[in-house]
BATIDO-213881 format. One record per residue (C-alpha): residue number from 1; residue in three letters; x, y, z negated. Coordinates in nm, 4 decimals, always signed. Example, Ala and Ser with C-alpha at 12.3 -4.5 7.8 and 13.67 -1.06 7.14 Angstrom:
     n   res          x          y          z
     1   ALA    +1.2300    -0.4500    -0.7800
     2   SER    +1.3670    -0.1060    -0.7140
//
This chain:
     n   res          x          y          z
     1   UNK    +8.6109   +13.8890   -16.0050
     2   UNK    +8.5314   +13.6402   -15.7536
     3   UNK    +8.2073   +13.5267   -15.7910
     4   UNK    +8.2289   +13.2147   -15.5300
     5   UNK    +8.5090   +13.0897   -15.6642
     6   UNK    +8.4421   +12.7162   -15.7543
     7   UNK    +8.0438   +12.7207   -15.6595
     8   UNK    +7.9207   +12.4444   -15.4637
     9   UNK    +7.7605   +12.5223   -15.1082
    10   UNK    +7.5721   +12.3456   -14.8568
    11   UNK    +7.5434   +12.4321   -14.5561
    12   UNK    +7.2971   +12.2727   -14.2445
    13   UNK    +7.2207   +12.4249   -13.8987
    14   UNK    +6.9557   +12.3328   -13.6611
    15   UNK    +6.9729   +12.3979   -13.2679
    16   UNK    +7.2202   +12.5298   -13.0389
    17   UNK    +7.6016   +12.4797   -13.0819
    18   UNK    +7.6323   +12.8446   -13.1666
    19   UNK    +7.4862   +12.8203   -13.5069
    20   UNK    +7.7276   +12.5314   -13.5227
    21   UNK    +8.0291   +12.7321   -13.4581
    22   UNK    +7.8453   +13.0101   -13.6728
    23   UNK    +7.8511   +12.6890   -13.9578
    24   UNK    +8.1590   +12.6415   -13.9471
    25   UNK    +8.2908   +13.0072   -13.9907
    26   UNK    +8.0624   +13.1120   -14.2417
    27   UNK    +8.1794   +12.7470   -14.4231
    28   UNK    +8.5549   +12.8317   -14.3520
    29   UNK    +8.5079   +13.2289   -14.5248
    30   UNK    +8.3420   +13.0354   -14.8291
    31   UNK    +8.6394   +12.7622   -14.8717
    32   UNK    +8.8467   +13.1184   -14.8273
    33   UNK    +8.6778   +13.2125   -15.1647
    34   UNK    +8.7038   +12.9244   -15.3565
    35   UNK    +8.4042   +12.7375   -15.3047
    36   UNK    +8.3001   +12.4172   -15.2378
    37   UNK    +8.1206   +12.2739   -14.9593
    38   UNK    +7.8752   +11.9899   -15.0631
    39   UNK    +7.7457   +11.7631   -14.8393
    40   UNK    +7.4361   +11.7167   -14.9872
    41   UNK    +7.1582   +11.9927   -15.1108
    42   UNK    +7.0894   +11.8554   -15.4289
    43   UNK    +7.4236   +11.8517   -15.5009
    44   UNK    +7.4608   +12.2330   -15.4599
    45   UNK    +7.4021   +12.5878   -15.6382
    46   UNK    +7.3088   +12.7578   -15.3077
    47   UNK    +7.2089   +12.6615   -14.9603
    48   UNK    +7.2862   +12.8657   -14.6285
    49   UNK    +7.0783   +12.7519   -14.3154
    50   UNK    +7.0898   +12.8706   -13.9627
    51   UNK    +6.7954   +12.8369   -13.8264
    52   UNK    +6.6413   +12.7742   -13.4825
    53   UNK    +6.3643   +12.8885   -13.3227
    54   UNK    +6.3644   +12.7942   -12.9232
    55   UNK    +6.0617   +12.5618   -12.9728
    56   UNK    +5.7892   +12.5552   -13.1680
    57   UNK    +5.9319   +12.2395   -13.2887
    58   UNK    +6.2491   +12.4294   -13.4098
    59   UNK    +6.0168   +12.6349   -13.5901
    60   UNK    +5.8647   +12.3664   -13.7695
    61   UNK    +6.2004   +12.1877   -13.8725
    62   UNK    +6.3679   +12.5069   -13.9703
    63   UNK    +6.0361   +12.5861   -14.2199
    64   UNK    +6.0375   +12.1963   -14.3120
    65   UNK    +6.4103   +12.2317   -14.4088
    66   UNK    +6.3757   +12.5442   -14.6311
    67   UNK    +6.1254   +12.3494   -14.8112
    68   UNK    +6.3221   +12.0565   -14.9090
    69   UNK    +6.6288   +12.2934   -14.9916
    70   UNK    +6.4122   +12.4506   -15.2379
    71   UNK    +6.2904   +12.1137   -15.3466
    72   UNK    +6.6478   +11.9703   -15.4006
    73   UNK    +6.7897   +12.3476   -15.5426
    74   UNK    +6.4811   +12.4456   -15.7443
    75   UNK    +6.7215   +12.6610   -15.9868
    76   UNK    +6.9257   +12.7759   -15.6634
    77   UNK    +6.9684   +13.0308   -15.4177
    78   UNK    +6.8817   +12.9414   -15.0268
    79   UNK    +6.9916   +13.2267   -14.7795
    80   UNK    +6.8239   +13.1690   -14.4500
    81   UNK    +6.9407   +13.2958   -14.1182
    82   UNK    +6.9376   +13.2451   -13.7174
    83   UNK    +6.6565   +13.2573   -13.4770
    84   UNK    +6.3687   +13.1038   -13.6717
    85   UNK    +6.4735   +13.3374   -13.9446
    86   UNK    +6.5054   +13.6685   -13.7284
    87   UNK    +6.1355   +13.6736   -13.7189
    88   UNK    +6.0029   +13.5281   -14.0568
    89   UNK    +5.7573   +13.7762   -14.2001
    90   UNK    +5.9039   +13.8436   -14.5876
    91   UNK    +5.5391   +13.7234   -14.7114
    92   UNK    +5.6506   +13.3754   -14.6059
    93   UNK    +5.9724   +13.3867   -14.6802
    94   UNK    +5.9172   +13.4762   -15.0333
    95   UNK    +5.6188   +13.1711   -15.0428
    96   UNK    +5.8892   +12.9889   -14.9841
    97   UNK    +6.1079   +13.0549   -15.1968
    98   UNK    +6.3939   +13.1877   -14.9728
    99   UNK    +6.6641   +13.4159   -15.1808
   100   UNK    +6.8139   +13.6285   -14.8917
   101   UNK    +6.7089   +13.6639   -14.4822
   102   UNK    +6.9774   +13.7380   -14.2594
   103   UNK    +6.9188   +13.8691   -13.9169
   104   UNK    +7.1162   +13.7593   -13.6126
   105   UNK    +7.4336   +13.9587   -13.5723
   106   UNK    +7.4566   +14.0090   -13.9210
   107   UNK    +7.5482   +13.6755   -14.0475
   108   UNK    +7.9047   +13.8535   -14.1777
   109   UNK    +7.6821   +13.9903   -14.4972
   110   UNK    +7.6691   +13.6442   -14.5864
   111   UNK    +7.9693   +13.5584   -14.8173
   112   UNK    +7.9461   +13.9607   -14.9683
   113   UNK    +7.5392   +13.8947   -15.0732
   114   UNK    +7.6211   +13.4860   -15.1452
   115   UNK    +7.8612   +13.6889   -15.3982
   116   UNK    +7.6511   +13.9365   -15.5060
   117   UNK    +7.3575   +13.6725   -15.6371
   118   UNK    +7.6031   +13.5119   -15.8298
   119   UNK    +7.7177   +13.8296   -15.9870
   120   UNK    +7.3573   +13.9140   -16.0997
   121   UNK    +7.3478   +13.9409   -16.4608
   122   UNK    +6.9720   +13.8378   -16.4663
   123   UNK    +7.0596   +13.4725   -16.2750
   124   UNK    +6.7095   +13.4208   -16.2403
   125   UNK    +6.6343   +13.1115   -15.9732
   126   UNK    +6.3069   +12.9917   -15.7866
   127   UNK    +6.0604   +13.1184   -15.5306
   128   UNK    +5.8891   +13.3150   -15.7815
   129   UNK    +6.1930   +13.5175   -15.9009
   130   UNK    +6.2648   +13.5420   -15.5042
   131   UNK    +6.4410   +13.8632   -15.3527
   132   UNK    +6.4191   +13.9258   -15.0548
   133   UNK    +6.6965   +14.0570   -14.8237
   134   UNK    +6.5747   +14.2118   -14.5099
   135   UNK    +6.8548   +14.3697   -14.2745
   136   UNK    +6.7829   +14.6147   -13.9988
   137   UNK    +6.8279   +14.3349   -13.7275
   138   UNK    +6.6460   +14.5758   -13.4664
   139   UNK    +6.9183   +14.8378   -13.4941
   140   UNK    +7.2010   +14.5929   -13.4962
   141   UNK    +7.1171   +14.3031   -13.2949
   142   UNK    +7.2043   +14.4734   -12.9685
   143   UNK    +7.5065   +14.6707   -13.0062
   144   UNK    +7.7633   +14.4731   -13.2242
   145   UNK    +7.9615   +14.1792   -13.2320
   146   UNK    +7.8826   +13.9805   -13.5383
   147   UNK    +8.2550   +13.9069   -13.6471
   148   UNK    +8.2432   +13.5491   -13.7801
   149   UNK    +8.6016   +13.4516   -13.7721
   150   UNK    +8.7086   +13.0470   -13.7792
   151   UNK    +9.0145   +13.0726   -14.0344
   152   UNK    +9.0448   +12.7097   -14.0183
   153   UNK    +8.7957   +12.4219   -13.9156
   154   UNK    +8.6140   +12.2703   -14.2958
   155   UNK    +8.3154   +12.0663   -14.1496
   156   UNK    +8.4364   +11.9564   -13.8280
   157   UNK    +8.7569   +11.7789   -13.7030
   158   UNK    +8.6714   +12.0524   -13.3516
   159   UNK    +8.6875   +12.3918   -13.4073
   160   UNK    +8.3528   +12.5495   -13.2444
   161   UNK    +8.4838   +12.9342   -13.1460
   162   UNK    +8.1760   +13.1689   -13.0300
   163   UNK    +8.3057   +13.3743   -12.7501
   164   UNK    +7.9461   +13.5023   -12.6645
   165   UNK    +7.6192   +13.6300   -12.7882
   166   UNK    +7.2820   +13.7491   -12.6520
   167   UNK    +7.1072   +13.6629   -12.3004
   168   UNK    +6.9801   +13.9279   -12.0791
   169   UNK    +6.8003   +13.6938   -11.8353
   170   UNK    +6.4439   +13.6851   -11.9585
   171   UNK    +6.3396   +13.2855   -11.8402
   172   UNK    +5.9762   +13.3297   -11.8635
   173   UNK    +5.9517   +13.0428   -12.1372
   174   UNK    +6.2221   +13.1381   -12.3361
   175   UNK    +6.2282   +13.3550   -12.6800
   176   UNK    +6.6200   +13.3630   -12.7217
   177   UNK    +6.6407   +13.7122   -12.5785
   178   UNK    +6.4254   +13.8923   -12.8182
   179   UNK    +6.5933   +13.7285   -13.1089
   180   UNK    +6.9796   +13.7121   -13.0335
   181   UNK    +6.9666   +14.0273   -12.8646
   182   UNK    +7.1742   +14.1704   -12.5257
   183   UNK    +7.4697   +14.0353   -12.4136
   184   UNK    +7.7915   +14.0784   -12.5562
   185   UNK    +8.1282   +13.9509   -12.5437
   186   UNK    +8.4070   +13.8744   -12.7920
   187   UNK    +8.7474   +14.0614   -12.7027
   188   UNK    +8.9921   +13.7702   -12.5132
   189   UNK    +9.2875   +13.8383   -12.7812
   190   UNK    +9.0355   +13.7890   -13.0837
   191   UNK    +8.9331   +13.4320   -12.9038
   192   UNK    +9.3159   +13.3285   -12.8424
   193   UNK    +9.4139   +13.4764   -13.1912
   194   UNK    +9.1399   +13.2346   -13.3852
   195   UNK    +9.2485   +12.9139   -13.1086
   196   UNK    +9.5806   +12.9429   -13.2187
   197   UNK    +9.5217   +12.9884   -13.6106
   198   UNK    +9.3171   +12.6626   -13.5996
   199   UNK    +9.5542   +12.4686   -13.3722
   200   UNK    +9.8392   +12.6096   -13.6416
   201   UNK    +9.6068   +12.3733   -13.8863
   202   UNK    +9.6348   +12.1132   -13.6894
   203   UNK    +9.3007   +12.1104   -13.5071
   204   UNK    +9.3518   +11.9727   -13.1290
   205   UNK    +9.0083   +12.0632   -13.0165
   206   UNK    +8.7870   +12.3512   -12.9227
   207   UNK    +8.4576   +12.4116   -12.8659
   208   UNK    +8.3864   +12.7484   -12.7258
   209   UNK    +8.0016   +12.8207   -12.7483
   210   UNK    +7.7860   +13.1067   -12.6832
   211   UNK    +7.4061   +13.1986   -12.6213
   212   UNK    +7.5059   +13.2535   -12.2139
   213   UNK    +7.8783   +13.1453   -12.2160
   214   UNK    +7.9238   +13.1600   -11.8727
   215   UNK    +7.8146   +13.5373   -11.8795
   216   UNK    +8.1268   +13.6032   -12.0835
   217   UNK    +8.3221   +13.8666   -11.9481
   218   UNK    +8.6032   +14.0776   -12.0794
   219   UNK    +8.8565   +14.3289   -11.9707
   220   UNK    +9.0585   +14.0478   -11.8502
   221   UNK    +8.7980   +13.9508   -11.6546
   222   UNK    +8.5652   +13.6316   -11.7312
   223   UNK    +8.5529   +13.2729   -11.8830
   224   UNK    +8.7288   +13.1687   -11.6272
   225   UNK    +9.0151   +13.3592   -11.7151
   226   UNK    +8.9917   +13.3022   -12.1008
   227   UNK    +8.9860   +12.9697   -12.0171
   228   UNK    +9.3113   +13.0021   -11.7840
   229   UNK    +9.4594   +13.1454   -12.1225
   230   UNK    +9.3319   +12.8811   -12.2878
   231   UNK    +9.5083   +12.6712   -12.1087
   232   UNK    +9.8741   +12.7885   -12.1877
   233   UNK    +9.7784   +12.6540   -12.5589
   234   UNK    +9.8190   +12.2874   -12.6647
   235   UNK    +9.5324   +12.2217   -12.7203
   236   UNK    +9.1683   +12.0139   -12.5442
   237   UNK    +8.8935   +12.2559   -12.4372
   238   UNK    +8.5141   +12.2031   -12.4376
   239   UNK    +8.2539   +12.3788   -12.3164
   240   UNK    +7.8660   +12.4501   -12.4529
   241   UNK    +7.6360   +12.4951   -12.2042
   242   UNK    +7.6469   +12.6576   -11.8741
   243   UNK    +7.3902   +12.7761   -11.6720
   244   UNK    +7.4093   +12.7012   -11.3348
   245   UNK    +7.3971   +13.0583   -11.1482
   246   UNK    +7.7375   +13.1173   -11.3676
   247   UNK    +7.9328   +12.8586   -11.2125
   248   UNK    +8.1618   +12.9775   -10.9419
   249   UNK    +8.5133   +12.8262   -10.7881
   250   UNK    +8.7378   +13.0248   -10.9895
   251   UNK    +8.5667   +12.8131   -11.2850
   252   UNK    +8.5582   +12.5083   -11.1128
   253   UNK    +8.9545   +12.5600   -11.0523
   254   UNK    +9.0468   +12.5941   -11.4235
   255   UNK    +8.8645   +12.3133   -11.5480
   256   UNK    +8.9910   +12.0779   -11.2771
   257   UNK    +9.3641   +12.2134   -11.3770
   258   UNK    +9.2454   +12.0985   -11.7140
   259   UNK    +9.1026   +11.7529   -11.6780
   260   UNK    +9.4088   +11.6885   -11.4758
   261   UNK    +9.6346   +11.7551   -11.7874
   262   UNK    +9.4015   +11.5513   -11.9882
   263   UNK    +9.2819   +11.8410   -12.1775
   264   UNK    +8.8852   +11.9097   -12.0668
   265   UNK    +8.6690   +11.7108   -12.3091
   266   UNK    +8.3533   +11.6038   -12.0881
   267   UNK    +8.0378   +11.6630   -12.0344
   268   UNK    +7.9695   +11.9798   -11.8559
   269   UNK    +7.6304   +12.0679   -11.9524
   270   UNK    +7.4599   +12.2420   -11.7057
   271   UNK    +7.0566   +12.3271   -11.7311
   272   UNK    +6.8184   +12.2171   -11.5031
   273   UNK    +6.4688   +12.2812   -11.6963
   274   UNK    +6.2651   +12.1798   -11.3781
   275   UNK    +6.3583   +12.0027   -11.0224
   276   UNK    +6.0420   +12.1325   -10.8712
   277   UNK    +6.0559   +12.5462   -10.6768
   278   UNK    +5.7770   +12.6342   -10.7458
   279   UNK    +5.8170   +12.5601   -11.1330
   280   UNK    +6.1650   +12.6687   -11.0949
   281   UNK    +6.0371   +13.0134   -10.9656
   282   UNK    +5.7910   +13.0699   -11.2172
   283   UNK    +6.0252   +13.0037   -11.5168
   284   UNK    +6.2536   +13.2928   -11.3556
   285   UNK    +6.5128   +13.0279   -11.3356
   286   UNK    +6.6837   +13.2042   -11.0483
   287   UNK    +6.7717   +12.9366   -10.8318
   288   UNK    +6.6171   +12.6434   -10.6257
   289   UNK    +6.6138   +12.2975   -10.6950
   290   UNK    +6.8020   +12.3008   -10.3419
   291   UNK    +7.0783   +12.5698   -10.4612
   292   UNK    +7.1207   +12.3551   -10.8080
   293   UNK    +7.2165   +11.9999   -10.6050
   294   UNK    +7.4602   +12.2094   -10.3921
   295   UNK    +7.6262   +12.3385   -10.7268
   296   UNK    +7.6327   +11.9818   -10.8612
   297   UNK    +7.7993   +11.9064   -10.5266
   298   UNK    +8.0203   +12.1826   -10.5589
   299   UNK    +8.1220   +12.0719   -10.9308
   300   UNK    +8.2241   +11.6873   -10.8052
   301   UNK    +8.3897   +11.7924   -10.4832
   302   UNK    +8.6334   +12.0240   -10.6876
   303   UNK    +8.6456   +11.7961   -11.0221
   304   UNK    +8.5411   +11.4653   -10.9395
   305   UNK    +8.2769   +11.2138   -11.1127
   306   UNK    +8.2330   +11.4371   -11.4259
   307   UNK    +7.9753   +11.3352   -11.6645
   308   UNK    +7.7023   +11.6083   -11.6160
   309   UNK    +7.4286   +11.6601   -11.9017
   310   UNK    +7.1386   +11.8760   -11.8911
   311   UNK    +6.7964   +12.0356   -11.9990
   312   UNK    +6.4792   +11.9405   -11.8888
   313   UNK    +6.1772   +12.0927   -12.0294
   314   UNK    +5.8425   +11.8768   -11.9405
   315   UNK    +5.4694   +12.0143   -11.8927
   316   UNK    +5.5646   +12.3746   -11.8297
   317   UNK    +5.2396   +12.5469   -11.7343
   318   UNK    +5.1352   +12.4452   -11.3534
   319   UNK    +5.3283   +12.2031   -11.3180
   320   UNK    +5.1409   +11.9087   -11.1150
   321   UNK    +5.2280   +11.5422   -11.0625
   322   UNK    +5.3944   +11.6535   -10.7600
   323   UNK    +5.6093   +11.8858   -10.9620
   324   UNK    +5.6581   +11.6448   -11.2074
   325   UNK    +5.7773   +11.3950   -10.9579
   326   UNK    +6.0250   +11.6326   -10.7814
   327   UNK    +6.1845   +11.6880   -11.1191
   328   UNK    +6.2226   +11.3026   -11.1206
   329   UNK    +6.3918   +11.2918   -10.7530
   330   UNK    +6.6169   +11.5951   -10.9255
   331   UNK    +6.7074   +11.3584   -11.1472
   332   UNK    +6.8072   +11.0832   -10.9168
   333   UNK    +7.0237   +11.2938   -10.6923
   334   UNK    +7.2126   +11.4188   -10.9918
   335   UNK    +7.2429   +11.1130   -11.2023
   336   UNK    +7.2976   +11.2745   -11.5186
   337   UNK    +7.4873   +11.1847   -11.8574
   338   UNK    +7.2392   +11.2714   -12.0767
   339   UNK    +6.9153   +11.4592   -12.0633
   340   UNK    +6.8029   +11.6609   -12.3264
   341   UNK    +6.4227   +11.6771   -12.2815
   342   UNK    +6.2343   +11.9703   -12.4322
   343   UNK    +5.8073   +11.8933   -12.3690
   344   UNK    +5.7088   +12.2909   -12.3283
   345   UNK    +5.5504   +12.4685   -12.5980
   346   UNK    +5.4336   +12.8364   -12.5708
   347   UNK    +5.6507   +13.1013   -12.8301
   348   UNK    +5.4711   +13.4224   -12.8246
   349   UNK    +5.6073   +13.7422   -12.6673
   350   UNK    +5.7193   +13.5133   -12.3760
   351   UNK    +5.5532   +13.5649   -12.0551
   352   UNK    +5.4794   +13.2257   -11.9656
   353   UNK    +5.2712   +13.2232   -12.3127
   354   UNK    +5.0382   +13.4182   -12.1109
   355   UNK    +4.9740   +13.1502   -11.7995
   356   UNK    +4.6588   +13.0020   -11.8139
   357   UNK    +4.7219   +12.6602   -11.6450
   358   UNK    +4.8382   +12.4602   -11.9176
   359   UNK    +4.9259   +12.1207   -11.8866
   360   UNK    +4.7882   +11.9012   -12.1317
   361   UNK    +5.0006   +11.7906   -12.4811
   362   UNK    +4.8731   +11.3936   -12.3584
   363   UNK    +5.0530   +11.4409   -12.0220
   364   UNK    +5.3435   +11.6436   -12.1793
   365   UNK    +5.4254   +11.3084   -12.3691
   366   UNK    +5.3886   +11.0526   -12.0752
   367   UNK    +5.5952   +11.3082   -11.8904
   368   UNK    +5.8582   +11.2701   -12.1521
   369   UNK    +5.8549   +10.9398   -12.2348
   370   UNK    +5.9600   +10.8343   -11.8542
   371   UNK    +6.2433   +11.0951   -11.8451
   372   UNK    +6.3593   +10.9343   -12.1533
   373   UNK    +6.3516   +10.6012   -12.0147
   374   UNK    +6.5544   +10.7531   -11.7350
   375   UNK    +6.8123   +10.9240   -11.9375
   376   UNK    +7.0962   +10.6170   -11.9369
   377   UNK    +7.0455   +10.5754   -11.5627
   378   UNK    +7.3825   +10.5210   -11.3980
//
């Protein structure tokens, strides 16, 4: 029997496009079954949310929207999952009132225990009936692809394909590591194989998405050449973000070969997070505010005035007015789309939680307030 069928579902993420595209396959599996995607909460018999958890800010929403899930659903079933998730202690998560916890890189358990809570013959709802399901997200995290397949877009007229998952580069300020886990790639005939089943239902564009999508890499070679197959499908391409030490000509090449053909959907977003070296070096960025221009210059040169968006986080420990000001000039030079502006807050394990020079949360604001008054500078 198939528990699903007809059962009404909401769905929300928070955060990164990669719990979007995770959305929208765990949404598309559902419809698969038979049930129904609501659009709002209260509306609904369970709730899944993908949580985020790359500021402390992310962790605050992601708790704030459990809450008013359980508020809206008080006789339903909430499965929580994602980043924010990944490290929620099963004392909270039964407080509350969370049904099932899903690790990252397990998310494909999903629709099988959704199922399984409807099947219970007890159909007991509410925090204080609460069961907890805690995977083994330690084991699994680093050595499997979490197979999430897009059988055809439900909650988005794009289609939002992950290619990638995990980061292996350790920025001093940043958590993602510890909770998505190494790097690893999706196969390039599994990618093409889910392009061309959406395109067959009539969705024109694409989204591919990953933690580090430029550090995709197959036996084919990397996104680059995914991308070059890509191509040889009718349909538009867009990108999530990509760092900047990923960026190389061969990339440059493909996307100019698509813009030309009308078939790159701007912006590329490509991280700053500081315009100051010293900053820069301390974050374990990798590169200098120097080698990032000459990329950006690199970028135009091959592709032309592209709209450019990036990060900027604000108030990162040590940074001085100077700093602060050479972020600004950054800024200038670049003239970017939009800027995404993240004021820095410490998430333990990270080894910038450990400086001592912090900058303080009254000049983290003023520093963010006149980026944001920058951001539609053209």
């Amino acid at each position: 029997m198939n528990y699903l069928f007809g059962k009404k579902i909401w769905i929300h993420s928070l955060g990164c496009r990669t719990n979007q595209s995770e959305k929208e396959s765990i949404a598309s599996g559902l419809v698969e079954r038979g049930a129904i995607i609501e659009t709002k909460p209260q509306n609904s018999d369970a709730a899944v949310i993908l949580t985020c958890s790359v500021t402390s800010v992310a962790d605050k929403k992601s708790r704030q929207c459990v809450r008013m899930v359980r508020r809206s659903i008080p006789n339903g079933f909430i499965i929580a999952c994602g980043c924010w998730a990944q490290q929620l202690k099963e004392e909270e998560a039964k407080a509350l009132g969370i049904d099932i916890v899903i690790g990252n890189r397990q998310k494909n358990l999903i629709l099988g225990l959704l199922e399984s809570l409807f099947d219970s013959d007890k159909m007991k709802y509410g925090s204080e009936n609460s069961i907890v399901y805690a995977t083994d997200v330690w084991s699994e995290r680093n050595i499997s692809w979490d197979c999430l397949p897009v059988m055809k877009p439900v909650t988005r007229s794009r289609a939002f394909i992950k290619v990638q998952d995990g980061c292996n580069r350790f920025c001093s300020y940043c958590i993602v590591p510890f909770l998505r886990g190494r790097p690893i790639s999706r196969p390039l005939n599994q990618v093409i194989d889910e392009i061309q089943n959406v395109v067959a239902y009539g969705c024109k564009e694409v989204v591919l998405t990953g933690t580090n999508l430029g550090d995709y890499s197959c036996e084919e070679g990397g996104l680059s050449s995914l991308i070059e197959e890509i191509s040889k499908i009718s349909v538009t391409l867009q990108l999530g973000s990509i760092e900047p030490f990923t960026i190389n000509e061969d990339f440059l090449n493909v996307v100019n070969k698509l813009l030309k053909q009308n078939r790159f959907s701007p912006p590329l977003h490509i991280p700053l997070q500081s315009g100051d070296d010293i900053v820069l070096s301390r974050m374990k960025r990798g590169y200098t505010s120097g080698e990032y221009l000459s990329i950006i210059d690199s970028v135009r040169n091959t592709i032309g005035p592209v709209p450019i968006s990036t990060d900027l986080i604000v108030g990162f420990p040590g940074e001085t007015e100077e700093a602060f000001n050479n972020s600004i000039d950054t800024i200038k030079k670049v003239v970017f789309s939009k800027i995404h502006i993240f004021p820095y807050s410490a998430r333990e394990n990270t080894l910038a939680a450990s400086f001592k020079d912090v900058v303080p949360k009254e000049t983290i604001l003023r520093r963010a307030n006149i980026v944001k008054k920058m951001e539609k500078i053209e």
